[in-house]
N, C-alpha and C positions, 0 to 999 in steps of 0.2 A: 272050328280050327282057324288058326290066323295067316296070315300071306307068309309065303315062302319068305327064310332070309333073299335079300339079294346080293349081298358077298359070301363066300364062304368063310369056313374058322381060318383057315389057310391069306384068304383072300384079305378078309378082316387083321390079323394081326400085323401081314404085311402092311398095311396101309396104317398100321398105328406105330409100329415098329418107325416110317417112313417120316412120320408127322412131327412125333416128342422126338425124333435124332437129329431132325433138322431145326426145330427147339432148342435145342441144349446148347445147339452149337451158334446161337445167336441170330437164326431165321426162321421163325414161326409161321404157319401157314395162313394165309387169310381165309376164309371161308370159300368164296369161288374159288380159289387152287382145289382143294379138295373135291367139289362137284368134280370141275375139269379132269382131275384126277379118275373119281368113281367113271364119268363118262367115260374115258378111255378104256380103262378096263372091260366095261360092261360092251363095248363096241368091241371091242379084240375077240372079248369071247364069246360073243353073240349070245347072251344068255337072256331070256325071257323077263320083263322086268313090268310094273307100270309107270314108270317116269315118262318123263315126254322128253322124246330125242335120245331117250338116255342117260338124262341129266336128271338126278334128284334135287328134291328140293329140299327148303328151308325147315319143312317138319322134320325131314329125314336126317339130314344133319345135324339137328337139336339132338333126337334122341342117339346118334351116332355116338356125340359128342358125351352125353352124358353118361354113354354104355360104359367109354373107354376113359371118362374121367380127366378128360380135357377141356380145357376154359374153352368155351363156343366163339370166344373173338379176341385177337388180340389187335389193338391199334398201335402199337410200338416192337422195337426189336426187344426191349425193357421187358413187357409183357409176358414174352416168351420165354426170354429169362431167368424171371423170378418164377411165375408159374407154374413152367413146366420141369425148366433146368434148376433152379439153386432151391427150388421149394420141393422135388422129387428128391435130390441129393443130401437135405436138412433129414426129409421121411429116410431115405437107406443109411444113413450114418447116425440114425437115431439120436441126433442133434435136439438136445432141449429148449424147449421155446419160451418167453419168444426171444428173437434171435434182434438184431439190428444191422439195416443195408444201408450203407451211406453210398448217398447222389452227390452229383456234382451243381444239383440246380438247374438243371436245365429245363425250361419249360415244355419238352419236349418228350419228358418222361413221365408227366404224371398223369393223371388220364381217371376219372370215375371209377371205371371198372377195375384197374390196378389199385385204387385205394383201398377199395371196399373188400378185393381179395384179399389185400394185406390185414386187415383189418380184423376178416376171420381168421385167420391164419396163426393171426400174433408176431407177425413179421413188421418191426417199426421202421420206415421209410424215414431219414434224416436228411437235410437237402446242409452242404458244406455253405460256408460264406461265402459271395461273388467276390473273382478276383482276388482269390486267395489260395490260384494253385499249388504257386511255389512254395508255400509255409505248408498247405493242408492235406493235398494230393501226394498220396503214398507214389506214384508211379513217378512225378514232376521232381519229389523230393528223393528217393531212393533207387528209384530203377533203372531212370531212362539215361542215366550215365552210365551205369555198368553192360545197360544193354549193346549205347551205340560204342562203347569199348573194346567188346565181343566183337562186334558188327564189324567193325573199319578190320580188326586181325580177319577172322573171317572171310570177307570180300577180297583180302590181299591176297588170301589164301585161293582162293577160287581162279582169279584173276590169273594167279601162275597156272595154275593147274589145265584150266579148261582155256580155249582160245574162243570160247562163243560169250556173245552181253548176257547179262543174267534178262531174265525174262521172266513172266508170268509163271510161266511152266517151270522154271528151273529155280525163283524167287523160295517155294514154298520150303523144299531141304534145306536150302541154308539156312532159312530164318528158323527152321526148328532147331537145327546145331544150335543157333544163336541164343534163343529162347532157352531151353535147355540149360545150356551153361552159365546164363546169368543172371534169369531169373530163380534161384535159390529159392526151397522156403526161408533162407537163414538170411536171406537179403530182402525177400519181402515181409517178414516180421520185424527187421531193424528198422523199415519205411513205417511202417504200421509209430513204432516206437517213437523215429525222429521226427514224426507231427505230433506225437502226444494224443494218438485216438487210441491205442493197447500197447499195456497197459496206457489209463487215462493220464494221462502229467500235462498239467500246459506249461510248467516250465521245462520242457520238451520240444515249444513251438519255437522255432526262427524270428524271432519278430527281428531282429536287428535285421533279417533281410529284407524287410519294409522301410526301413531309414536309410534311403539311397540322400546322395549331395542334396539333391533339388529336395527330401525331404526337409532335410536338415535346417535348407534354408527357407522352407514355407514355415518348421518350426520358432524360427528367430523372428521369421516378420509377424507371427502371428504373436509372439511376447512381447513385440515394442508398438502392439497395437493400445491405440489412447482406449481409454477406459469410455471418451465419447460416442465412440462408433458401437452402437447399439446392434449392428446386425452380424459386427466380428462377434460380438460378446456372445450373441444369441447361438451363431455358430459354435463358440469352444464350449456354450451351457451343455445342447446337443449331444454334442460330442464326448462330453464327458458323461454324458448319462446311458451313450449305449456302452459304456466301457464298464468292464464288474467291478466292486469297491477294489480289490485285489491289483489287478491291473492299473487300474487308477492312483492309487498308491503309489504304486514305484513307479510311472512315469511324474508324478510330484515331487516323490525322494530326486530321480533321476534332472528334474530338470533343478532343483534347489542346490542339487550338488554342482551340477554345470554354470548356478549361476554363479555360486560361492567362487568357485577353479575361475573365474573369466572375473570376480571381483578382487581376488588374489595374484593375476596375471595384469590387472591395471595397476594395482599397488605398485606392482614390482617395476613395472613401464616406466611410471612415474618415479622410484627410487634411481632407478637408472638414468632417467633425463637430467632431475637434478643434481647427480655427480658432476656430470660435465660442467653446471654453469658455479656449481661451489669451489670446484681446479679452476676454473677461468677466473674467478673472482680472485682466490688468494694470489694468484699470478701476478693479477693486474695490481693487485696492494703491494706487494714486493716488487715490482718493478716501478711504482710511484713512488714507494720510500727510498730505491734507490737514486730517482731521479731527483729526488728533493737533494737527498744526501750530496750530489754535484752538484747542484744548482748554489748550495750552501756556501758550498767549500769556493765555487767559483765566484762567489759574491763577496768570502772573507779575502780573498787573493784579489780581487780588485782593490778593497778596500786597501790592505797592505801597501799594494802600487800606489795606490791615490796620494796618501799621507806620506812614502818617503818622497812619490814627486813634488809635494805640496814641502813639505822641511827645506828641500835641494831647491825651491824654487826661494824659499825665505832666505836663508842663507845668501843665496849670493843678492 
């Protein structure tokens, strides 16, 4: 015969009950939590045990772990996540696999043991591009407006109502109202949509929110770079090669068209400059013909004078 359980069915469920709910909800247990835990219990209720102290060890919670079909460690709050919560939630909603979780890249998420479960699972880890929340992040691009939209009505609301600061303790009701009312599925699908991750569309993505002034203008200096400077050249070669043919295309159309509009807009500079000096010129010629035209006349009226003085001088 083998050793007595040391939890009961009772004891045991609670304790798994306790472990995947604190899991789901984004705090996975580390392995000593749960000893600390078992000890406790077995010290409450004084029951008979071989552990030392009352503390099980590292066999006991292997096969603990493997009874109840929980990962034996998790290193991240990520971990506990996929694992327990959104990979239990895929198994009850009989969700076909495999499925796709996108990261935001943080190196802080990925971890051995999270790959290799993803891995059996059929669950594909995608990490978004650095620096690229505001076009890629569903929450940056559709949410977090409508959320603190809620939030400010809300907070006013409270403000009249109650005379106490919102607090810890009082923080959680509101923000459920708040959560609630504006996070929508109907407004988390449109965020899904307005980065172009579901459906797929990348002309769906914002890019023009990446072409702020100061791009605009690292784009111009970068076009009236000489063709000598080897290490500008080497930078746009790069650059053009982690872009997809697709992309790269219409920012080509895109800058060809801007140069034509900006070769078109000098034309037009110069038609207008020289207006002004073709009016100044025919001015200046109409106003010399007319000075000639006096000068003429005033030279025939001398003459006239000259010659009756000159007759009036003979005569007498």
């Amino acid at each position: 015969m083998g050793h007595a359980p040391v939890l009961s069915i009772g004891e045991k469920n609670g304790l798994e009950s306790w472990i995947t709910g604190k899991a789901k909800i984004g705090f996975p247990m580390h392995p000593e939590e749960v000893k600390d835990t078992v000890q406790k219990v077995l010290e409450k209720i004084q029951k008979p045990n071989s552990f030392k102290n009352n503390r099980p060890g590292n066999k006991w919670l292997k096969g603990f772990h493997e009874m109840l079909q929980i990962p034996s460690q998790t290193n991240s709050l990520l971990d506990g996540v996929i694992q327990v919560g959104f990979y239990q939630w895929l198994i009850e909603n009989e969700i076909k696999f495999p499925v796709l979780f996108l990261l935001d890249g943080h190196k802080s998420h990925l971890n051995p043991e999270l790959a290799e479960f993803c891995v059996q699972k059929r669950i594909l880890l995608y990490c978004l591009f650095p620096n690229a929340t505001h076009i890629l992040q569903r929450c940056d691009v559709g949410i977090f407006r409508p959320l603190k939209q809620v939030w400010r009505k809300e907070y006013q609301i409270y403000k009249q109502r109650s005379n106490r600061t919102l607090t810890k303790a009082t923080f959680t009701p509101v923000f459920h109202k708040v959560f609630t009312n504006a996070c929508k599925p109907e407004i988390i699908r449109n965020a899904f949509r307005c980065c172009g991750l579901y459906p797929f569309n990348v002309n769906n993505v914002g890019f023009s929110k990446c072409m702020n002034n100061r791009s605009r203008e690292a784009d111009l200096e970068i076009a009236n770079i000489s063709n000598k400077n080897t290490n500008s050249v080497r930078f746009l070669k790069i650059l053009e090669n982690e872009l997809s043919p697709a992309t790269l295309k219409r920012y080509k159309l895109a800058a060809k068209l801007e140069k034509d509009n900006q070769m078109k807009l000098a034309l037009m500079q110069r038609k207008e400059q020289k207006k002004p000096v073709s009016i100044e010129r025919k001015k200046l010629k109409k106003l010399a013909s007319i000075h000639w035209k006096q000068q003429k006349r005033l030279i025939s009226i001398q003459r006239k004078e000259l010659k009756k003085s000159a007759s009036m001088d003979w005569k007498e």
